[in-house]
CHARMM-style PDB file with segment names, atoms N, HN, CA, C and O in Angstrom:
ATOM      1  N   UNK     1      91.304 103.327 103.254  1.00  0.00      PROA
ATOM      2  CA  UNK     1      91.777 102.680 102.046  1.00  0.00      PROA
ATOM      3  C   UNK     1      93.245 103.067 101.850  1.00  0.00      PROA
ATOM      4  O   UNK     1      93.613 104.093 101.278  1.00  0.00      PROA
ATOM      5  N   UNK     2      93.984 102.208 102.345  1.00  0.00      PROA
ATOM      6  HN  UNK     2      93.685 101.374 102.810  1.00  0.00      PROA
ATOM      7  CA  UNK     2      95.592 102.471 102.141  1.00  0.00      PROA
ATOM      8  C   UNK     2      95.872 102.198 100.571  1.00  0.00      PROA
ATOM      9  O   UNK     2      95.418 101.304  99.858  1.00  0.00      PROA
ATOM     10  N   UNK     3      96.922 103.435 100.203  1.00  0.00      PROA
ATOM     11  HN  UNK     3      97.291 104.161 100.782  1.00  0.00      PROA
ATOM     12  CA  UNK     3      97.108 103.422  98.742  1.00  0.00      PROA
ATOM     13  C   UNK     3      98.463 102.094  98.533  1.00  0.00      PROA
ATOM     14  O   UNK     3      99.417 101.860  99.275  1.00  0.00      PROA
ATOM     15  N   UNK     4      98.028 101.381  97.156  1.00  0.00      PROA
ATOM     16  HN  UNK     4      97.253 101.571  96.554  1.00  0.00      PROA
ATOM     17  CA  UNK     4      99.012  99.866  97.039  1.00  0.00      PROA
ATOM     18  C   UNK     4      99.168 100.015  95.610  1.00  0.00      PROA
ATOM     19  O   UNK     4      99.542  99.052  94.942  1.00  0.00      PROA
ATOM     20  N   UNK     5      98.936 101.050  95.120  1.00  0.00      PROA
ATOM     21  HN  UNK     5      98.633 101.833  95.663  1.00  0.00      PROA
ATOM     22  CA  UNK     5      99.527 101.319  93.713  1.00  0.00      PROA
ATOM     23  C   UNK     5     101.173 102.917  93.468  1.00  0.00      PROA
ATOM     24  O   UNK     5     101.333 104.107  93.740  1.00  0.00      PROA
ATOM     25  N   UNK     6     101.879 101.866  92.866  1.00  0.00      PROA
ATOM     26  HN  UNK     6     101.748 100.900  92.645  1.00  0.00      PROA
ATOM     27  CA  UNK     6     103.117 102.889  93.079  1.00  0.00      PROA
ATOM     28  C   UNK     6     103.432 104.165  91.651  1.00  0.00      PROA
ATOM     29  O   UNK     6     102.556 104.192  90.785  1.00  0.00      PROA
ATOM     30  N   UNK     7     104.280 104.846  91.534  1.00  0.00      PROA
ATOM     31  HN  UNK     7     104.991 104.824  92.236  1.00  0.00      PROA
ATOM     32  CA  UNK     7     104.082 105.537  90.309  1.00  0.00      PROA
ATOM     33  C   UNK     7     104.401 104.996  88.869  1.00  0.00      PROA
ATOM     34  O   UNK     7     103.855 105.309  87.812  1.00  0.00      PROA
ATOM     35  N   UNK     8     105.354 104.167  89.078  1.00  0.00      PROA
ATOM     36  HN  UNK     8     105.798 103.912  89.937  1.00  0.00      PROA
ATOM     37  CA  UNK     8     105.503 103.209  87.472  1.00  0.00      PROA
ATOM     38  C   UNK     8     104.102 102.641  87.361  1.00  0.00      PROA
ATOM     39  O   UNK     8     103.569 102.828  86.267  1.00  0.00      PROA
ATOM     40  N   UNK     9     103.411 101.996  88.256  1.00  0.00      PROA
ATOM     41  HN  UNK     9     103.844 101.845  89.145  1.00  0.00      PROA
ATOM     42  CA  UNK     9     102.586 100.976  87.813  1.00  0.00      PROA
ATOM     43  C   UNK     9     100.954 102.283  87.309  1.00  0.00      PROA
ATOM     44  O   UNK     9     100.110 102.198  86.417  1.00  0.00      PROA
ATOM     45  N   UNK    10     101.171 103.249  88.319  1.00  0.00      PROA
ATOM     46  HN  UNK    10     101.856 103.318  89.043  1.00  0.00      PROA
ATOM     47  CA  UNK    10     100.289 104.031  87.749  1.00  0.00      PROA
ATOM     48  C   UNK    10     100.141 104.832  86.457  1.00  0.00      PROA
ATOM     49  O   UNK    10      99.124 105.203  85.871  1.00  0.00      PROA
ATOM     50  N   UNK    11     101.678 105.028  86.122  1.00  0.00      PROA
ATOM     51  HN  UNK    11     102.504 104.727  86.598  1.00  0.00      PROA
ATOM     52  CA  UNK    11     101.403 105.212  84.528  1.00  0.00      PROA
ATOM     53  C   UNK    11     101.208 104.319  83.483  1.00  0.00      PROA
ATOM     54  O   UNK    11     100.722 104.628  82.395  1.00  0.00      PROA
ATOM     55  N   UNK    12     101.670 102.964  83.881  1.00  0.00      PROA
ATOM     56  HN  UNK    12     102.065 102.713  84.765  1.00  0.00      PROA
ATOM     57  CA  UNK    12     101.605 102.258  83.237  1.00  0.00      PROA
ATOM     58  C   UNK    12      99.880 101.938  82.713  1.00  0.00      PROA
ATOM     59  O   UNK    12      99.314 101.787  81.630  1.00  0.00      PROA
ATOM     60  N   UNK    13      99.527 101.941  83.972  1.00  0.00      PROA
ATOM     61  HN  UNK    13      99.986 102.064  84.852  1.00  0.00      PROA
ATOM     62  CA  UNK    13      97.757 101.958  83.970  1.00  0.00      PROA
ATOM     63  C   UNK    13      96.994 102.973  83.157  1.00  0.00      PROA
ATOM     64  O   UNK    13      96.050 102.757  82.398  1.00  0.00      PROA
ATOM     65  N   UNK    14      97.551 104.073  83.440  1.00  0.00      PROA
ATOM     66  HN  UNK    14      98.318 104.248  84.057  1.00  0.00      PROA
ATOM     67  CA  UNK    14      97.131 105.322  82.746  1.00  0.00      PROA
ATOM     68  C   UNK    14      97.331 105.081  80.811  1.00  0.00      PROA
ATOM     69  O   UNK    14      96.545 105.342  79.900  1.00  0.00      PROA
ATOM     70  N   UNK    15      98.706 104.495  80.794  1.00  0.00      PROA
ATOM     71  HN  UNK    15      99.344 104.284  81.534  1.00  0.00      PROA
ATOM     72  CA  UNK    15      98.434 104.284  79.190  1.00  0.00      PROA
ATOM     73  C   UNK    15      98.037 102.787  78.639  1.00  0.00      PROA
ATOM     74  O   UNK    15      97.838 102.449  77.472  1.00  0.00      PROA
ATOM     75  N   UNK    16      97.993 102.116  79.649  1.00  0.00      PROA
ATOM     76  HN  UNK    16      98.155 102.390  80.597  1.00  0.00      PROA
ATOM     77  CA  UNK    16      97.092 100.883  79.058  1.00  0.00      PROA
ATOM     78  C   UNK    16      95.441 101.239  78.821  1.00  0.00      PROA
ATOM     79  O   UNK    16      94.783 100.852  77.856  1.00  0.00      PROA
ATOM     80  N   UNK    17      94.946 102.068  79.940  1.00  0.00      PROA
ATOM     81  HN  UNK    17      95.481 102.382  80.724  1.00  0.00      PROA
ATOM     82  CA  UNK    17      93.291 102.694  79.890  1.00  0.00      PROA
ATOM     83  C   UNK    17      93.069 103.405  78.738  1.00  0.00      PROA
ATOM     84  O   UNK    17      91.974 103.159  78.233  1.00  0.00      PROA
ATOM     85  N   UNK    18      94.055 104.570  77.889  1.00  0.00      PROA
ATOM     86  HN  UNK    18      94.945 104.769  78.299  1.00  0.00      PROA
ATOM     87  CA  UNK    18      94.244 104.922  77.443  1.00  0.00      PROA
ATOM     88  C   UNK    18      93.855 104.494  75.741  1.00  0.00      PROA
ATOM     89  O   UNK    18      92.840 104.800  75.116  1.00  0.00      PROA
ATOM     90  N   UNK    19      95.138 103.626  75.242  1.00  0.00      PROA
ATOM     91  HN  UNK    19      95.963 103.378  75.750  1.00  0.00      PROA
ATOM     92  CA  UNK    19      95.188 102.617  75.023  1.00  0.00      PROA
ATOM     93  C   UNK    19      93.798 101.516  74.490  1.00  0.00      PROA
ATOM     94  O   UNK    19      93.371 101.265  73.363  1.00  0.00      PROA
ATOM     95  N   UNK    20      93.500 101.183  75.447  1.00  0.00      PROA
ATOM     96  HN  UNK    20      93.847 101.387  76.362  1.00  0.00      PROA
ATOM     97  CA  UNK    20      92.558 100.483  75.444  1.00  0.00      PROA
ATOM     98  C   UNK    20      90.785 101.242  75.098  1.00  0.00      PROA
ATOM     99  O   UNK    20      89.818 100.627  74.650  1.00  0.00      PROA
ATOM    100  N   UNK    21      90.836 102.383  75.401  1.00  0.00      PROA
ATOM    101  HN  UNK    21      91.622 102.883  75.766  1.00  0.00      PROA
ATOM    102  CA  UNK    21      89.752 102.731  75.132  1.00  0.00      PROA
ATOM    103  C   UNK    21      90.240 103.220  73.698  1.00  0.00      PROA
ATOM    104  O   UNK    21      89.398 102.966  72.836  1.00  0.00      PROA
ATOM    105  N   UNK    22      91.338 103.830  73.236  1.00  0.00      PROA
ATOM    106  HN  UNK    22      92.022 104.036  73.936  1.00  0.00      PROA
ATOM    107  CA  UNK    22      91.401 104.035  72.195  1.00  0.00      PROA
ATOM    108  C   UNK    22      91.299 102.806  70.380  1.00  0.00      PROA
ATOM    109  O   UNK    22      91.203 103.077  69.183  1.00  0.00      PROA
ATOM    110  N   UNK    23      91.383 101.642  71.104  1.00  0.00      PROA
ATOM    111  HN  UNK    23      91.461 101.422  72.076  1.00  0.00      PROA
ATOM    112  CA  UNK    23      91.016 100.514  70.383  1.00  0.00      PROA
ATOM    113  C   UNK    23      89.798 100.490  70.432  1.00  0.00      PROA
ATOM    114  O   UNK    23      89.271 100.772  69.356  1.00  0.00      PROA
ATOM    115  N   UNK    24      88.998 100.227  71.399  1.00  0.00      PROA
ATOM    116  HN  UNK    24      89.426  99.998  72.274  1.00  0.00      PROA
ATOM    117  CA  UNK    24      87.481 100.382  71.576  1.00  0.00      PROA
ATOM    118  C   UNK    24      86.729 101.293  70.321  1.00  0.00      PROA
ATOM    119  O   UNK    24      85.756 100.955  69.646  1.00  0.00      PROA
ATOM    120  N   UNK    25      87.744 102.915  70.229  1.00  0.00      PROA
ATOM    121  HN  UNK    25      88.534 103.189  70.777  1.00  0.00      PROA
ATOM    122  CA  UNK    25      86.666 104.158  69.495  1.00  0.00      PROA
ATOM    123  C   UNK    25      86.980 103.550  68.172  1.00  0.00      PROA
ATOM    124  O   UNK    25      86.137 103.400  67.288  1.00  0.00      PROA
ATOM    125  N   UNK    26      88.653 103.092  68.045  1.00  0.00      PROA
ATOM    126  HN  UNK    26      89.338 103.213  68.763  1.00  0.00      PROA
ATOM    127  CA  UNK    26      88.940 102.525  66.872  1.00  0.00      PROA
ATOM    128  C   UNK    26      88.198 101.271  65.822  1.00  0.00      PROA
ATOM    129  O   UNK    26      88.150 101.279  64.591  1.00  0.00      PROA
ATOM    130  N   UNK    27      87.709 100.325  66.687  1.00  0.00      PROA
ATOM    131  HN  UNK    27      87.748 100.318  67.686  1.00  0.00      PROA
ATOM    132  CA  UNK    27      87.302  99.396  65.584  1.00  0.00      PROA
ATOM    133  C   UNK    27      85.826  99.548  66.408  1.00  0.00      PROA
ATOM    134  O   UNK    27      84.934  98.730  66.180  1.00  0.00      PROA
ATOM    135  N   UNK    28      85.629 100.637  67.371  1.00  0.00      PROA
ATOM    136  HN  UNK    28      86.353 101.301  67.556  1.00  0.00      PROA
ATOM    137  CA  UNK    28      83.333 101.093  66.916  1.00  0.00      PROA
ATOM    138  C   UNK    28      83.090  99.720  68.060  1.00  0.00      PROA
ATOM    139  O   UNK    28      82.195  98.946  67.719  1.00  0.00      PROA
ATOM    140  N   UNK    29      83.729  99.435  69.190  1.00  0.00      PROA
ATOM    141  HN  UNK    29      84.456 100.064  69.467  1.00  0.00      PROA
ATOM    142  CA  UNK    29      83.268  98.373  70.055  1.00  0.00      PROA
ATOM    143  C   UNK    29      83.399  98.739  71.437  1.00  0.00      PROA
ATOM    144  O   UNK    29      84.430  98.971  72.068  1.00  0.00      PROA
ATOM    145  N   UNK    30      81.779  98.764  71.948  1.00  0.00      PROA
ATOM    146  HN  UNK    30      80.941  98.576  71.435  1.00  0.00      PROA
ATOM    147  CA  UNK    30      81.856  98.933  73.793  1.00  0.00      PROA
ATOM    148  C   UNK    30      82.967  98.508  74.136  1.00  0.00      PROA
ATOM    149  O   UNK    30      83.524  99.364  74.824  1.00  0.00      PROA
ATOM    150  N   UNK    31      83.845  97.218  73.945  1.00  0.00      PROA
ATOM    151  HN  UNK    31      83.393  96.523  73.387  1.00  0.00      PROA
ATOM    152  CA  UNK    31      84.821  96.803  74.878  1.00  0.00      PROA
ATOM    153  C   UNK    31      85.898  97.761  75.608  1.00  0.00      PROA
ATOM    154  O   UNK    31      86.562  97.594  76.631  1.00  0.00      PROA
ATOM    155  N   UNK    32      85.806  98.937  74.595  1.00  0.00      PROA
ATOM    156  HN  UNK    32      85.266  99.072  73.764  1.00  0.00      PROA
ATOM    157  CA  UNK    32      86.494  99.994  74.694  1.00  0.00      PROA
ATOM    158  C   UNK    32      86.385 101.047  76.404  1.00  0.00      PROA
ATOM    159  O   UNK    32      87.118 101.920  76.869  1.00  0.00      PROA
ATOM    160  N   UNK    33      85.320 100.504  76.822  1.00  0.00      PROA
ATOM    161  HN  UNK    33      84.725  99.795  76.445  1.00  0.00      PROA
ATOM    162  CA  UNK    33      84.916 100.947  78.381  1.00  0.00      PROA
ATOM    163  C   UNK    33      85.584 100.249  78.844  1.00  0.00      PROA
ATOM    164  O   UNK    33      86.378 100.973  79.444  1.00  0.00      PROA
ATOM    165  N   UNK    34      85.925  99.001  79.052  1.00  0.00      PROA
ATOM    166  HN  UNK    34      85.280  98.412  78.565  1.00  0.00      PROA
ATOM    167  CA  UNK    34      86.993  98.344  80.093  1.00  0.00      PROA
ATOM    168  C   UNK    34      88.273  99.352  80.418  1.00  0.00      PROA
ATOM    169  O   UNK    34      88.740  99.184  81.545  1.00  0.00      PROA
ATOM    170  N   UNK    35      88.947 100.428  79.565  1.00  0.00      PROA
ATOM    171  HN  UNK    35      88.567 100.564  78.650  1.00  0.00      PROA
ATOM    172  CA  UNK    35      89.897 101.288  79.621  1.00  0.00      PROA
ATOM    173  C   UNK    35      89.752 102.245  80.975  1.00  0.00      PROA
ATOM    174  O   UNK    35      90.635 102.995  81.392  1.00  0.00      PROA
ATOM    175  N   UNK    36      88.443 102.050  81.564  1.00  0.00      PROA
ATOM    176  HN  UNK    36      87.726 101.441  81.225  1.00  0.00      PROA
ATOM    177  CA  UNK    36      88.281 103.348  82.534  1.00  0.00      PROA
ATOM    178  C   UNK    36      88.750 102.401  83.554  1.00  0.00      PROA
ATOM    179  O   UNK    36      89.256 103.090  84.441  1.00  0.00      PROA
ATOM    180  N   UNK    37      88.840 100.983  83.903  1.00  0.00      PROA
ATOM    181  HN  UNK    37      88.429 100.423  83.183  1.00  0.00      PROA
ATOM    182  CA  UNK    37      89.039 100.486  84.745  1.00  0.00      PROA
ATOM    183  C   UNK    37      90.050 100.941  84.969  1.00  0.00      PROA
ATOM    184  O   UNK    37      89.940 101.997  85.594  1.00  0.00      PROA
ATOM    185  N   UNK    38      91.721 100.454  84.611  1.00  0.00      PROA
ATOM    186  HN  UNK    38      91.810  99.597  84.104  1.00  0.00      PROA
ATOM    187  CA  UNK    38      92.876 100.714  84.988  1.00  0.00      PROA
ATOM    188  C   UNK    38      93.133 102.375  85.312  1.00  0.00      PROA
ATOM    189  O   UNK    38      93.897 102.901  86.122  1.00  0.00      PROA
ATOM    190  N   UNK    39      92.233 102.939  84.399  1.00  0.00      PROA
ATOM    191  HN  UNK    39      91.612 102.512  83.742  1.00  0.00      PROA
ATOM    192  CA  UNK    39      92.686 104.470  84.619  1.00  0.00      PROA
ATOM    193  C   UNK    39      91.903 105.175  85.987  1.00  0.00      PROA
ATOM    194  O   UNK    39      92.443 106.092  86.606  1.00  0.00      PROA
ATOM    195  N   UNK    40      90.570 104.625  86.364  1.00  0.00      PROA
ATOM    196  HN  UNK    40      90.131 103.881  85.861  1.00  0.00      PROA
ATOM    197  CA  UNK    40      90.051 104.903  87.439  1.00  0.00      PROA
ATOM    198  C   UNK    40      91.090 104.552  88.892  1.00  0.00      PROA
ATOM    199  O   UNK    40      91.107 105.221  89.925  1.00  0.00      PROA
ATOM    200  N   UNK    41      91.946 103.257  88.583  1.00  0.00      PROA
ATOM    201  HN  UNK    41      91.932 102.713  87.744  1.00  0.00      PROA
ATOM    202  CA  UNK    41      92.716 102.679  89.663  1.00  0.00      PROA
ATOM    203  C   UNK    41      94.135 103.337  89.843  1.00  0.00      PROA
ATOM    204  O   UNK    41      94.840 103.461  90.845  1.00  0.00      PROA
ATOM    205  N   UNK    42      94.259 103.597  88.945  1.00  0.00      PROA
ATOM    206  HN  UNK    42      93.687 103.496  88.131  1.00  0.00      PROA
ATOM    207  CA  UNK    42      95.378 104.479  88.820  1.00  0.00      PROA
ATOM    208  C   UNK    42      95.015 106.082  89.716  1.00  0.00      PROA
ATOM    209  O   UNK    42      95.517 106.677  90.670  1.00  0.00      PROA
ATOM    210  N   UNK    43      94.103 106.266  88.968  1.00  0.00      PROA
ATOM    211  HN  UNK    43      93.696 105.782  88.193  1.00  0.00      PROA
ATOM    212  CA  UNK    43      93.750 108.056  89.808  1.00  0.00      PROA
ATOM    213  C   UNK    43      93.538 107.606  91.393  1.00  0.00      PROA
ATOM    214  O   UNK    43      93.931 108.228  92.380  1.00  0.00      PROA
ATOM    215  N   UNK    44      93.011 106.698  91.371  1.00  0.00      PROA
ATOM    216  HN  UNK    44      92.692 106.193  90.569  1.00  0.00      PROA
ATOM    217  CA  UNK    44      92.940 106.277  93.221  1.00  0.00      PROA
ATOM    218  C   UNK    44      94.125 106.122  93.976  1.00  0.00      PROA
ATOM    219  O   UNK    44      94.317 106.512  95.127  1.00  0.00      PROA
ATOM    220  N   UNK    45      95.143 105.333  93.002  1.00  0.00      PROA
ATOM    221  HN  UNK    45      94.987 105.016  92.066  1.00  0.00      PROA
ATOM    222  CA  UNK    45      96.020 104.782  93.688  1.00  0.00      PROA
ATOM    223  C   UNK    45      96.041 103.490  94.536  1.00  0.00      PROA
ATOM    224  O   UNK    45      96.943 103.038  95.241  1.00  0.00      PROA
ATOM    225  N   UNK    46      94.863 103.042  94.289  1.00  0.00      PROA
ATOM    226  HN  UNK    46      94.130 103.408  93.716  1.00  0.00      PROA
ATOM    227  CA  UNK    46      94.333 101.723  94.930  1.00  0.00      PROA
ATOM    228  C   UNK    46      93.463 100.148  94.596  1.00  0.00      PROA
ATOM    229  O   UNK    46      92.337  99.850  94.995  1.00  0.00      PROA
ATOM    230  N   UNK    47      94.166  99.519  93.958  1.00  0.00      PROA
ATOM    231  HN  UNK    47      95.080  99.761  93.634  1.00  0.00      PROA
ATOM    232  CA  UNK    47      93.876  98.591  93.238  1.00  0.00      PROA
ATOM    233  C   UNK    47      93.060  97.535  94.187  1.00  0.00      PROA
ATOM    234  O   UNK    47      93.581  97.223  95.257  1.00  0.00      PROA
ATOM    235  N   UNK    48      91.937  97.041  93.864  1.00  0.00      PROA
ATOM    236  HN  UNK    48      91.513  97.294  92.994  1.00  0.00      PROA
ATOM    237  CA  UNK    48      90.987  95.906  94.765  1.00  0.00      PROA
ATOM    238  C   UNK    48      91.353  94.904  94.705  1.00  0.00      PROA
ATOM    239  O   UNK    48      91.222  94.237  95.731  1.00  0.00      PROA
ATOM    240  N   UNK    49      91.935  94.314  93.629  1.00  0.00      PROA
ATOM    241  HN  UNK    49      92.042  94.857  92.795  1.00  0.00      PROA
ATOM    242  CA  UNK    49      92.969  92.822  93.097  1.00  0.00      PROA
ATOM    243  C   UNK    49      94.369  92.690  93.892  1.00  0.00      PROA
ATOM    244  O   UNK    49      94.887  91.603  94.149  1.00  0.00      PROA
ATOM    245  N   UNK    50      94.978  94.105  94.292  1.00  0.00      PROA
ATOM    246  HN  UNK    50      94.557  94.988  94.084  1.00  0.00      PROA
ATOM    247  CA  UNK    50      95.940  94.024  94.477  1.00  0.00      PROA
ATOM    248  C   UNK    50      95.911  93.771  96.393  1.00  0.00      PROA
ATOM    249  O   UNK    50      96.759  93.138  97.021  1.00  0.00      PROA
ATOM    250  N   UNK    51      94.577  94.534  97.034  1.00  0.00      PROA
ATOM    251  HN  UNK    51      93.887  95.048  96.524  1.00  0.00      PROA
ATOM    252  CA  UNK    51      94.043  94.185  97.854  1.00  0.00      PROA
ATOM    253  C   UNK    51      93.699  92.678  98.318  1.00  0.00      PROA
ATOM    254  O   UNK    51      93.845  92.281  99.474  1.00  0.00      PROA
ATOM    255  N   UNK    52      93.218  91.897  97.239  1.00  0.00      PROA
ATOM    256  HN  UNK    52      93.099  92.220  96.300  1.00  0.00      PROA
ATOM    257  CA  UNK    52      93.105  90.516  97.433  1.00  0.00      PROA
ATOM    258  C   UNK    52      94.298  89.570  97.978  1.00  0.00      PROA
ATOM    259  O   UNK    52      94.549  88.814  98.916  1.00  0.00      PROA
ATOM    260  N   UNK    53      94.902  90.114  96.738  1.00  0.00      PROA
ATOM    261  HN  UNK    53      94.698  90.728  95.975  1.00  0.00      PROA
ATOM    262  CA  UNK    53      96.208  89.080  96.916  1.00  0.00      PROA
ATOM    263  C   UNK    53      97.202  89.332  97.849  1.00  0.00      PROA
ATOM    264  O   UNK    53      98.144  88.622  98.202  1.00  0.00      PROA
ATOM    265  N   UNK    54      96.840  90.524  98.225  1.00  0.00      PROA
ATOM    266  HN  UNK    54      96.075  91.101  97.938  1.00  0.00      PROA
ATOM    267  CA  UNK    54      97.965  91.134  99.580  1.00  0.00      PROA
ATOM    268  C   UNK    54      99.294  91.319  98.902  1.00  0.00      PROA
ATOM    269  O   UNK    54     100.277  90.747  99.373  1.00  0.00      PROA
ATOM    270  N   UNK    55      99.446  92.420  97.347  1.00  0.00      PROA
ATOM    271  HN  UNK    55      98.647  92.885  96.965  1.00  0.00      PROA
ATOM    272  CA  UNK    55     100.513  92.836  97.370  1.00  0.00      PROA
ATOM    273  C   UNK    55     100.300  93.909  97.161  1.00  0.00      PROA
ATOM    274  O   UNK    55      99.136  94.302  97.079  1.00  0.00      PROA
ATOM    275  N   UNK    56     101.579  94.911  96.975  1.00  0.00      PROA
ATOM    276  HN  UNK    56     102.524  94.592  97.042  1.00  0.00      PROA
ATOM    277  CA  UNK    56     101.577  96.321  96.875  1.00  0.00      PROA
ATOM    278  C   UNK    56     102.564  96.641  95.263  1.00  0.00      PROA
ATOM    279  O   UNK    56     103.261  95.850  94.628  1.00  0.00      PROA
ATOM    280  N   UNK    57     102.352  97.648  95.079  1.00  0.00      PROA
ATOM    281  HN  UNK    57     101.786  98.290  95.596  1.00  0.00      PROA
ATOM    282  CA  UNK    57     103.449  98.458  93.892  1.00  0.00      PROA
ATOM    283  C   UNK    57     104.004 100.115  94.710  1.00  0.00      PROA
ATOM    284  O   UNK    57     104.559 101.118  94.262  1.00  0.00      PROA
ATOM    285  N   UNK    58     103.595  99.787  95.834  1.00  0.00      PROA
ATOM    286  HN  UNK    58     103.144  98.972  96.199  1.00  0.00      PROA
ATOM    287  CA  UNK    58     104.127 101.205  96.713  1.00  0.00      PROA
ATOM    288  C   UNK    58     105.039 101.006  97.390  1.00  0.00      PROA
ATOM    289  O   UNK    58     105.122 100.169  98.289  1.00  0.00      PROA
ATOM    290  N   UNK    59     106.085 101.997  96.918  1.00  0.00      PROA
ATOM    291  HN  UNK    59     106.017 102.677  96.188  1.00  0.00      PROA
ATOM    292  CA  UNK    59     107.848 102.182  97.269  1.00  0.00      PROA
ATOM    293  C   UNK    59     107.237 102.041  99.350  1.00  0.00      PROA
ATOM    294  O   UNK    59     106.117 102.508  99.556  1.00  0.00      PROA
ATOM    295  N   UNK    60     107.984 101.450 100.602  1.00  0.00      PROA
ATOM    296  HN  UNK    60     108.894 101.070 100.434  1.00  0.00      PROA
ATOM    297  CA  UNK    60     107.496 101.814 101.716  1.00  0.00      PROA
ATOM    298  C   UNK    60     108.742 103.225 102.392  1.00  0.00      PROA
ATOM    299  O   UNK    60     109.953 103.199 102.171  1.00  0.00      PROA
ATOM    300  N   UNK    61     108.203 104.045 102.999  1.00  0.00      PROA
ATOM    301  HN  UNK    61     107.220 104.066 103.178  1.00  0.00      PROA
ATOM    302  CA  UNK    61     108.995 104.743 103.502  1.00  0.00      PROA
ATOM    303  C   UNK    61     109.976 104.479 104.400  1.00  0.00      PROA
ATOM    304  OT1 UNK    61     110.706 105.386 104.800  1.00  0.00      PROA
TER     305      UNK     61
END
């Protein structure tokens, strides 16, 4: 599993998950689990969408 997530886009993920689950606790609604998505992809470094479409957010050496 080659990593295709870069470090802007991973924080960015990190406070959208964030974010997002924190709306969830806020107005008392499951939707608030969708937040682990971006933040799970982020800790991987490896996005499955981003896999699809054949792009990357990783600087190449």
């Amino acid at each position: 599993m080659e990593k295709n997530v870069g470090s802007t886009d991973k924080i960015i993920r990190y406070i959208l998950g964030v974010l997002i689950i924190g709306a969830g606790i806020m107005y008392n609604s499951w939707w608030g689990i969708i937040g682990v998505i971006p933040i799970f992809t982020a800790a991987l470094g490896w996005c499955p969408l981003y896999k699809i479409i054949g792009t990357t957010t990783k600087k190449k050496k």
